[in-house]
C-alpha positions in Angstrom: 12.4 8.7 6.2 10.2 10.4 4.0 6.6 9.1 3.5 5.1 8.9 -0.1 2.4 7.5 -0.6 1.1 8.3 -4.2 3.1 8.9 -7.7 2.8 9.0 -11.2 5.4 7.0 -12.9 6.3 5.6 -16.9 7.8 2.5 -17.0 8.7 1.6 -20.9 9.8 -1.9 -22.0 12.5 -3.1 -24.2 12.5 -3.4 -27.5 13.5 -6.6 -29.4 16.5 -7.3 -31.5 16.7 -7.3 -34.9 17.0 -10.3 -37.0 20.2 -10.8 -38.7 20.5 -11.8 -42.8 23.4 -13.2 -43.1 24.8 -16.4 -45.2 27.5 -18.8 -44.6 30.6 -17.9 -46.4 33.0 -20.9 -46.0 36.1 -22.5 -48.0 34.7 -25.9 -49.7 31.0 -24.7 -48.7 30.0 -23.1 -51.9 26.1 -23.5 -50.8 26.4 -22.4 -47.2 23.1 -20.9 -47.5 21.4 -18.6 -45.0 22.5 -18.5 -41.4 21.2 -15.2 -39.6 20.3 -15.1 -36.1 17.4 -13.9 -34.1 17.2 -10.8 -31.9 17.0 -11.2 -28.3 13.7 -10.2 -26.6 13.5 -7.0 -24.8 12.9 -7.3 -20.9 9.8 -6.6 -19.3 9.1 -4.3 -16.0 8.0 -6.0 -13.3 6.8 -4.9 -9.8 7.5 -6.6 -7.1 6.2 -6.7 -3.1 9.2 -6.3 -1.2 9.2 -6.8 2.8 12.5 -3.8 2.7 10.4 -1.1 0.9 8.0 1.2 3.4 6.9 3.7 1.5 7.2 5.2 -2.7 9.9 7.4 -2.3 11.9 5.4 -4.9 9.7 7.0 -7.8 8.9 10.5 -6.3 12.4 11.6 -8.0 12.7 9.2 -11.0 10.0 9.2 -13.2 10.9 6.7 -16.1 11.9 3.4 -15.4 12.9 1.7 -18.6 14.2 -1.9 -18.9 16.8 -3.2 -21.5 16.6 -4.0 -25.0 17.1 -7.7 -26.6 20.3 -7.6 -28.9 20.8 -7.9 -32.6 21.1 -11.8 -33.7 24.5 -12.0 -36.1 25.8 -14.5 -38.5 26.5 -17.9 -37.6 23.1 -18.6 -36.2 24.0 -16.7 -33.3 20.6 -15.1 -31.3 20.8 -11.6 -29.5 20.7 -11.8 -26.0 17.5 -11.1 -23.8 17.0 -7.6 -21.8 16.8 -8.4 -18.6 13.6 -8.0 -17.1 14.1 -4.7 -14.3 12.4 -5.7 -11.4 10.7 -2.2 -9.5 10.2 -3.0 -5.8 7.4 -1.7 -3.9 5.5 -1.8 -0.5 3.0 -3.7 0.6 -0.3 -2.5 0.3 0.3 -0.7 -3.4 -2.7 -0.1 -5.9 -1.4 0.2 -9.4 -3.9 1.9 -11.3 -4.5 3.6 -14.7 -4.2 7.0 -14.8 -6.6 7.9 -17.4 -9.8 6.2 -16.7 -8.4 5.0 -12.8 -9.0 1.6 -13.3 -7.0 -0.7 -11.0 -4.8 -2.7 -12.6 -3.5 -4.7 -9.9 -3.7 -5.0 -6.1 0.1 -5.6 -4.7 -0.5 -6.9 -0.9 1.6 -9.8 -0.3 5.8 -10.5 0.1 6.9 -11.5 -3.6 3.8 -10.9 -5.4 4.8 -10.0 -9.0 2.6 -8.2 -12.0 4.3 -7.2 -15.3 3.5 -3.9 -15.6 5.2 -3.7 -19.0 6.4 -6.6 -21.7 9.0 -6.7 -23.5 9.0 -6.6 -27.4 9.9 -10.4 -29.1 13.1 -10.3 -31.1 12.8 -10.7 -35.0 13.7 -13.8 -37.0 17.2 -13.6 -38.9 16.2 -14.5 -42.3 17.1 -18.5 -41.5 13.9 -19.1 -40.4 12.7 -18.3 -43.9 14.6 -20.7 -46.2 11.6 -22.8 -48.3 12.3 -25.2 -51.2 11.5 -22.1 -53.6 12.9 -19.3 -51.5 16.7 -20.6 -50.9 18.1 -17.5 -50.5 15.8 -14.9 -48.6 17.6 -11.4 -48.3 14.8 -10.0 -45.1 14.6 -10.6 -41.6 12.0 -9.5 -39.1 12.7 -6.4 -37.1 12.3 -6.3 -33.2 9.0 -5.7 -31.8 8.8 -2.4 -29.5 7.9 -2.8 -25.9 5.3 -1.6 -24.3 4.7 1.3 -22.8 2.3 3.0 -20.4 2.0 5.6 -17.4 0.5 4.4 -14.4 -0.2 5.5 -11.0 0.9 3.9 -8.2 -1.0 4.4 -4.6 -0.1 3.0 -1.2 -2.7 2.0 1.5 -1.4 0.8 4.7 -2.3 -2.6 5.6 -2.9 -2.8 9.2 -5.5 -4.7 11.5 -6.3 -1.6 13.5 -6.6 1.9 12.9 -6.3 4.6 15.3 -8.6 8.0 14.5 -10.0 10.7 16.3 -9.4 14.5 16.3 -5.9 16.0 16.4 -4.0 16.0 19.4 -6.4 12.7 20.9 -3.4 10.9 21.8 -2.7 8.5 19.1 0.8 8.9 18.8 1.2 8.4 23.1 -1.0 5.2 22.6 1.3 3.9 19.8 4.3 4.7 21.4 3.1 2.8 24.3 1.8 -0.3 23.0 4.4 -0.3 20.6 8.3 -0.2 19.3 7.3 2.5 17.4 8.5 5.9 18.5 6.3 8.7 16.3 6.6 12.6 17.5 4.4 13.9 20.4 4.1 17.1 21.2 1.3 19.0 23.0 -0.3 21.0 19.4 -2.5 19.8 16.8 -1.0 17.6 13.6 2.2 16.5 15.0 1.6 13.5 13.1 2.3 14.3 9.6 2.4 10.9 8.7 0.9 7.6 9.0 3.0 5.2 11.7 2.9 1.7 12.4 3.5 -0.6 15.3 3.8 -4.2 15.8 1.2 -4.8 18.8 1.7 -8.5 21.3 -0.6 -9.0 23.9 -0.6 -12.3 26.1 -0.4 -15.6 24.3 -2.6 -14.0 20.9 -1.0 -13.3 17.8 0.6 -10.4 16.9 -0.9 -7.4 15.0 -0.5 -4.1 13.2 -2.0 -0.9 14.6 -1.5 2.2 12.3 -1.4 5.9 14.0 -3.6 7.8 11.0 -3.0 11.8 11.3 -6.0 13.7 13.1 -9.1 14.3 11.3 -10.9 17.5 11.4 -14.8 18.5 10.2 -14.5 17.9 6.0 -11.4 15.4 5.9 -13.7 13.9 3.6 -13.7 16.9 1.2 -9.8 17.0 1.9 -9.6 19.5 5.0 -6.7 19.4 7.3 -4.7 16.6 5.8 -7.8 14.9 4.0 -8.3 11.9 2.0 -4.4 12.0 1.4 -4.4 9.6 4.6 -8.5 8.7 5.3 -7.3 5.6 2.6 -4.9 4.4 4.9 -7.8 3.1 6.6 -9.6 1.6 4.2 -7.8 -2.0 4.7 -7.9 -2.2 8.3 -10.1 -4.6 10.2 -10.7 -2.2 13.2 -11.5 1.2 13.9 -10.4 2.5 17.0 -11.9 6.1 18.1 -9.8 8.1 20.3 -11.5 10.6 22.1 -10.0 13.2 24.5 -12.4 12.9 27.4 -10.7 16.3 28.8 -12.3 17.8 25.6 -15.1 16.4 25.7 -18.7 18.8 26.1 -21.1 18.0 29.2 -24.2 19.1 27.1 -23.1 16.8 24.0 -20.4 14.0 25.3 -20.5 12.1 21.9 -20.0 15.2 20.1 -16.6 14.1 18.9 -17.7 10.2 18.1 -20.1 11.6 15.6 -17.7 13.9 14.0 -15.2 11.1 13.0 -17.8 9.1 12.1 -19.9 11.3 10.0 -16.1 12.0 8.0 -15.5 8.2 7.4 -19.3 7.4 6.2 -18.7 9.9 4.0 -15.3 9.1 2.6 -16.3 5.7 2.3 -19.8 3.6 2.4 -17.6 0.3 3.0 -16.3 2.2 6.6 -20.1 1.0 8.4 -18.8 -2.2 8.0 -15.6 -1.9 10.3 -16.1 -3.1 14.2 -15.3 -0.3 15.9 -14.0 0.4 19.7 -14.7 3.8 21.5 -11.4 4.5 24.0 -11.6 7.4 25.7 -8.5 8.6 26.3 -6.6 11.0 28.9 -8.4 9.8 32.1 -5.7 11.3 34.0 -6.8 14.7 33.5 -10.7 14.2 35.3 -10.2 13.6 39.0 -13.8 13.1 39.7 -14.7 9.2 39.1 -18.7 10.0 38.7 -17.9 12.5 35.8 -15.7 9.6 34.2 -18.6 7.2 35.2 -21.2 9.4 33.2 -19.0 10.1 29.9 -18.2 6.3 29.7 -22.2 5.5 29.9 -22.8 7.8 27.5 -20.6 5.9 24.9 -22.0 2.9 25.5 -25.2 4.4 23.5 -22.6 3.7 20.6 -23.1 0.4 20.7 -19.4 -0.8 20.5 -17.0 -1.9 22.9 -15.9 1.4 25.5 -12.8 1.6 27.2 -11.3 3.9 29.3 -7.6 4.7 29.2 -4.8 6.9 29.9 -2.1 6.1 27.5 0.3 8.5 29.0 0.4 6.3 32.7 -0.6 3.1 31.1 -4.1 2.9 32.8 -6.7 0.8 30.6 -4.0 -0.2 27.6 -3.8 -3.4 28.9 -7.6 -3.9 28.5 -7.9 -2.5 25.4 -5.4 -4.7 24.2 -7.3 -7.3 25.3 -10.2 -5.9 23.4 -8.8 -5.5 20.1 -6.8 -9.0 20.4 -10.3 -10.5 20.8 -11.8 -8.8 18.4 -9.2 -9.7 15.7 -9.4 -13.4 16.7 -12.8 -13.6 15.9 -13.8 -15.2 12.3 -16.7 -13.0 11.4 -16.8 -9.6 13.7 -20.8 -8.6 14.6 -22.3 -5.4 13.3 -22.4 -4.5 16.9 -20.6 -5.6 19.5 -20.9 -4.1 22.8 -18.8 -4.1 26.0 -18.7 -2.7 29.8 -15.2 -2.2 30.3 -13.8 0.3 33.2 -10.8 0.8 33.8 -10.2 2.7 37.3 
């Protein structure tokens, strides 16, 4: 399936009906009088949070979405019938903003959660509304109102309860894949993740949560390097950070080197990032042999202040704790600035 993630879209409304001037002709009725219906109101555009939809590809093709018109009213006293209201679904997670001044219009994050992004025109009076004891025999009606109309923008941001950054080719995809249903592409070469992917994540008796696989960041992801700020807002709603760090790449003269790197791009993408809990997991253990040089990286993380683990998520070694790590992180009300941990996995 294709991820999209951001559009432009118009979504118009209907129109109203017309009202109707009519008068009623009948045999033995020679003062029938006025009898003209009203138009039907035109249907709005509504979006909707639907649990089926994953991503925005629905609009990436279509770029109009236009709902019906009300009907004419006729004769008789018989009303036009309503447009039915067309009802766009969308994912989880969708900012619908203004594309002119970017204001946002509405924050779409939960299952069935409506905004009319459009309303539908009223329907005119048929001129039998405007009988009067001096104006017996009115000849006008009231047209239909237009609907309204208006281009918006429509942006998606994940919602997950962790999210998993580092450099490209760190591992994030093995460690999703293994603590995970999900099955994203590895490979052995920078950006094989082209997209965000999520996983459902159960460890012991705690309750299940999201993890989100971002695509590797690089020095100026901020500025939109590599693959940029189209995917450092996927981040932006989660509730932990999770570095990944290939400890096989790692620099004996400057360990944290890559910790800083990440963390200089997502100050500077977003102020509101400082505020995440974060844990360090330094990943591919299986590639150092020597335990002291394992024992010396890991001490030099815990300078971080945040939790450290070490894992290798392509034999399993050290997911199981940071599982644990994260589940207890996210069961805790409010999460400390700094939370520290001395974790070590052998």
């Amino acid at each position: 399936m294709k991820f999209v993630d951001e559009v432009k879209t118009r979504v118009v409304a209907g129109n109203g009906g017309q009202g109707c001037v009519s008068f009623r002709r009948e045999k033995y009725v020679p003062k029938g009088g006025p009898d003209g219906g009203d138009g039907g109101r035109g249907g709005d555009v509504v979006l909707e949070v639907s649990e089926r939809k994953r991503t925005l590809l629905d609009f990436r093709y279509r770029h109009e979405f236009k709902a019906p018109s009300g009907t004419h009213g006729s004769g008789n006293n018989r009303h036009g019938r309503s447009g039915q209201d067309l009802i766009l679904e969308l994912p989880a997670g969708t900012l619908v903003k203004d594309p002119a001044s970017g204001e946002v219009l509405a924050d779409l994050v939960r299952p069935g959660q409506r905004w009319v992004a459009a309303k539908g025109g009223l329907g005119g009076k048929g001129n039998a509304h405007f009988t009067t004891a001096t104006r017996q025999l009115p000849r006008f009606a009231q047209p239909g109102e237009a609907g309204e109309e208006r281009e918006l923008v429509l942006e998606l941001k994940l919602l997950a309860d962790v999210g998993l950054v580092g450099l490209p080719n760190a591992g994030k995809s093995t460690l999703i894949a293994a603590v995970s249903a999900a099955r994203p592409k590895v490979a052995d070469y920078p950006f094989t993740t082209l997209v965000p992917n999520l996983g459902v994540v159960q460890y012991g008796d705690g309750a299940p949560f999201v993890i989100a696989d971002i695509p590797g960041l690089i020095a100026g992801a901020h500025q939109g390097a590599g693959l940029g700020t189209r995917f450092l807002k996927h981040i932006e709603r989660t509730r932990i950070l999770v570095h990944l760090i290939d400890v096989h790449e790692i620099l004996p003269d400057d360990p944290l080197l890559p910790y800083h790197l990440i963390e200089n791009e997502l100050l500077s993408y977003s102020d509101e990032m400082q505020n995440k809990p974060r844990v360090i997991a330094l990943n591919k253990i299986d590639l150092i042999p020597d335990p002291e040089a394992l024992q010396r990286i890991f001490h030099a993380y815990q300078e971080a202040g945040h939790p450290v683990v070490l894992l290798s998520a392509l034999d399993g070694r050290g997911v199981l704790e940071l599982l644990r790590t994260l589940t207890w992180l996210l069961s805790l009300p409010e999460h400390p600035d700094s939370l520290t941990s001395s974790i070590v996995t052998a």
